[in-house]
N, C-alpha and C positions, 0 to 999 in steps of 0.2 A: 646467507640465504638459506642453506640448508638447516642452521639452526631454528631461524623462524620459521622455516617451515613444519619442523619436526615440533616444535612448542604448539603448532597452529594446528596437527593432527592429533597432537594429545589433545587436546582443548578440544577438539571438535568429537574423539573418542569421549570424551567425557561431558558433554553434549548431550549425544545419542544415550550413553548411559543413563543419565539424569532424567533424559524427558522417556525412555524406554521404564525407568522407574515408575515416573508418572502415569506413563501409559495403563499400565498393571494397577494402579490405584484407580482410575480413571475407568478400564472396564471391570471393576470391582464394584466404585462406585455406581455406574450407569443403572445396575437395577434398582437402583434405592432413589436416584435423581428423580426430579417432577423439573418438566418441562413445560415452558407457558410458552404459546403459537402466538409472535407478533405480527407475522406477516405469512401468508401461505409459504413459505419458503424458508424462513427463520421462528427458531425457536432459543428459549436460553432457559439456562436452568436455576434451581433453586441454592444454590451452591451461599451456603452461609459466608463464604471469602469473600462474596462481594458486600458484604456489609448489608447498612440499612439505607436504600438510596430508593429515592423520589420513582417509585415503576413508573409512574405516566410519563414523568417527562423522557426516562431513559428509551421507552419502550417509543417514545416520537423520535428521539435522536436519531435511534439505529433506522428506525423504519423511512426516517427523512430521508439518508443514507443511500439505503434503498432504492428508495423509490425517484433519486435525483439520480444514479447511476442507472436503473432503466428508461428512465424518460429519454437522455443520452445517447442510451443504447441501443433505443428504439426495441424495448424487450418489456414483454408482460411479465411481471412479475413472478406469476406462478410458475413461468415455465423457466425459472431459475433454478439451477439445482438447490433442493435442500438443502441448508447446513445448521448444525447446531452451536452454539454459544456458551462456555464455562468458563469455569476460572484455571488461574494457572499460575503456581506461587514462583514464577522466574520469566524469560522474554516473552511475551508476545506471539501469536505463531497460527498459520490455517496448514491443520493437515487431517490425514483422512487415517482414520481408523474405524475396524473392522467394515467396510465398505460406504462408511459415512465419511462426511466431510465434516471437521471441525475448525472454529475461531477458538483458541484461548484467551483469554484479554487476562493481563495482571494489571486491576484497577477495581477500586471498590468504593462505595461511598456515592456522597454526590460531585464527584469531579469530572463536573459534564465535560470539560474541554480533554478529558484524558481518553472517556470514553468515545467522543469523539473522535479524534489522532489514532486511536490503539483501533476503532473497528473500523475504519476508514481503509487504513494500510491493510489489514488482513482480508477484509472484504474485498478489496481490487486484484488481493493474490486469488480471491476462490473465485473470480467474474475469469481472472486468467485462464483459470484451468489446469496449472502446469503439470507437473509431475510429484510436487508436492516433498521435495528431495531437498536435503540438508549439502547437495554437491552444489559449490561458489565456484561454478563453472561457465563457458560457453558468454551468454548474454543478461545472467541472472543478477548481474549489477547494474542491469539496466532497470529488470522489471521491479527491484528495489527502489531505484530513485523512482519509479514510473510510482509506484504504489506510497511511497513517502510523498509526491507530488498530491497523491490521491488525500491524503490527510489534512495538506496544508489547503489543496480545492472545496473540503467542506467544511472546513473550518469558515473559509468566507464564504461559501452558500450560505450557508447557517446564518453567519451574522447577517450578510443582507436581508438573508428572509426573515428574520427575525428582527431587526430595523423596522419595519412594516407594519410588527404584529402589534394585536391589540391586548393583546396578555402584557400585564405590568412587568411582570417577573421575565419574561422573555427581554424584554425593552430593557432590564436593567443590566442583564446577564448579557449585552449585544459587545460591552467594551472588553467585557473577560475572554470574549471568545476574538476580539482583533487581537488583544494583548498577545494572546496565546500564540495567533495568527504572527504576531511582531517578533516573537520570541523564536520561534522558527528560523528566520529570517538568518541567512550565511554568518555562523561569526568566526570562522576559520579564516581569518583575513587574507592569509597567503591563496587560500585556494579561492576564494569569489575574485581577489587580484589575477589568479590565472584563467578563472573564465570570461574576465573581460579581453583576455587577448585570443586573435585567430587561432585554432588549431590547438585551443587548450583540451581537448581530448586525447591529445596526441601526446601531453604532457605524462596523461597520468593511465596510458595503456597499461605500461608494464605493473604498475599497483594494481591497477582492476583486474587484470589478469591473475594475482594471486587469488589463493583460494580462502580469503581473509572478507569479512564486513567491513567495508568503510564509509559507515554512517556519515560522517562529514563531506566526503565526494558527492555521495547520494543526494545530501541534502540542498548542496551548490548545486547540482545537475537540475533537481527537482525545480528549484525556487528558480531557475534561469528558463523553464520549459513555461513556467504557473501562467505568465499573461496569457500566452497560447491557448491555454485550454478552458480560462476563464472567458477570454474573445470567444471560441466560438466551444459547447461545449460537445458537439457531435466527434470532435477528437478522439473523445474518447474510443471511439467504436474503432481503434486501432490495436486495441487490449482484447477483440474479439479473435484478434489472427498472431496474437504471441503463441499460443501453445506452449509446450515444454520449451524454454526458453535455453536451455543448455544445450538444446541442437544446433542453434547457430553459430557458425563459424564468423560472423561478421556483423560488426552494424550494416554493411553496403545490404548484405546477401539480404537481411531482417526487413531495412526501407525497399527495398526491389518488391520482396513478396506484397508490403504495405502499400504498394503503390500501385502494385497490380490487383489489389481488392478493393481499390479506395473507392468510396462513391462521393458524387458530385457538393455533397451538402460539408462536406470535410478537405475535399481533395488539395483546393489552396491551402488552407492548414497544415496540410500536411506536408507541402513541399514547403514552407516557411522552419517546419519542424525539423525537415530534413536540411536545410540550410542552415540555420540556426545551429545544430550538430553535427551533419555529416559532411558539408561541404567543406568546411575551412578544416574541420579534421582529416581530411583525404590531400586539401592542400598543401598543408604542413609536410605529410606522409612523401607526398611526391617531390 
């Protein structure tokens, strides 16, 4: 254990290193960037890494995004925080530099299903809020599957709404964006076999609990929550009251606070959610 650990803090020393590099490139760049305002609230830049890709459709993608996560959230758009949009030649990532908030997305081109997945996930981290911190601490393996959930949900917004349309090109583009949507789908055999049994959170405490990404748990967790919040989607407005998620000591402590803010248009949802995860994990425990 000590050894993985100590592999896991080089790795994550050199992390920080790398995107600390970036950062330096990034407010070097900044005065030279041109930025196009998609939405009162988002903007993205001219940043030649993303290639030569379709602006109309990308700039409806993200703003769909948008604007499907405040309808939700029951939030005016404008009175979202700002953030801005670049490129970033390694993960993925929403953080805040020099008192702005940023999305990186590494994707370029026209690969609407990427752009979709990569601004999905980092958008549901900055509706968060958190602290914005590279610490895999606390609850922060939640608000991962929570925001990987967030990917595979507009993935099928998208396609439904796009089923409908009267644009050819949307119509044709509706089976790339399920595939995409399919391709997602648990293929860690062993761990979708432990989230069909009780108390499969119980299974994999001790691994969440490292200070490691495990993109595959996340992705089971997410893809086991998705009916839930496709049924009804005011769920969402549960991601209003995570905050900095490495303060919780508990999922119990986390559903307690969620349950004392719920409003009425969510609230069975929410105990379906908390049962769904926290009941038969507390079971197992006891």
């Amino acid at each position: 254990m000590e050894d993985k650990l100590s592999l896991n803090k080089l790795s994550s020393y050199h992390k920080e290193y790398l995107f600390f590099h970036y950062f330096c490139i990034v407010t070097f760049k900044i005065n030279i960037m041109r930025f196009y305002q998609i939405t009162p609230n988002l903007s993205i830049s001219d940043d030649s890494n993303f290639g030569n890709y379709d602006h109309k459709i990308i700039y409806e993608l993200l703003t769909s995004i948008s604007s499907n996560f405040s309808k939700h959230l029951n939030l005016i758009s404008s009175s979202v925080p700002p953030c801005r949009i670049t490129y970033i030649n390694t993960n993925p990532r929403c953080s805040n530099i020099m008192s702005e908030r940023w999305i990186f997305l590494h994707v370029s081109q026209d690969y609407w299903c990427q752009w979709i997945y990569q601004f999905a996930h980092e958008y549901c981290h900055h509706l968060i809020n958190g602290a914005m911190s590279d610490d895999i601490i606390g609850l922060i393996w939640f608000e991962e599957s929570i925001c990987e959930l967030s990917s595979m949900y507009h993935l099928h917004q998208l396609s439904t709404q796009w089923s409908t349309s009267n644009d050819p090109i949307k119509l044709r583009y509706v089976p790339a964006l399920q595939n995409y949507l399919h391709d997602l789908t648990p293929k860690q055999s062993q761990l979708f076999s432990d989230a069909l049994r009780p108390g499969f959170l119980a299974l994999w405490e001790q691994t969440l609990a490292e200070p490691i990404y495990y993109r595959d748990h996340y992705n089971v967790l997410a893809a086991k929550m998705f009916p839930l919040f496709v049924g009804n989607p005011s769920l969402w407005k549960i991601i209003l009251h995570f905050g900095d998620m490495r303060k919780w000591s508990s999922l119990q402590e986390l559903f307690d606070y969620l349950q004392r803010n719920a409003t009425p248009d969510y609230s069975d949802s929410l105990n379906e959610l908390q049962s769904l995860i926290l009941y038969f994990y507390l079971l197992v425990l006891d």
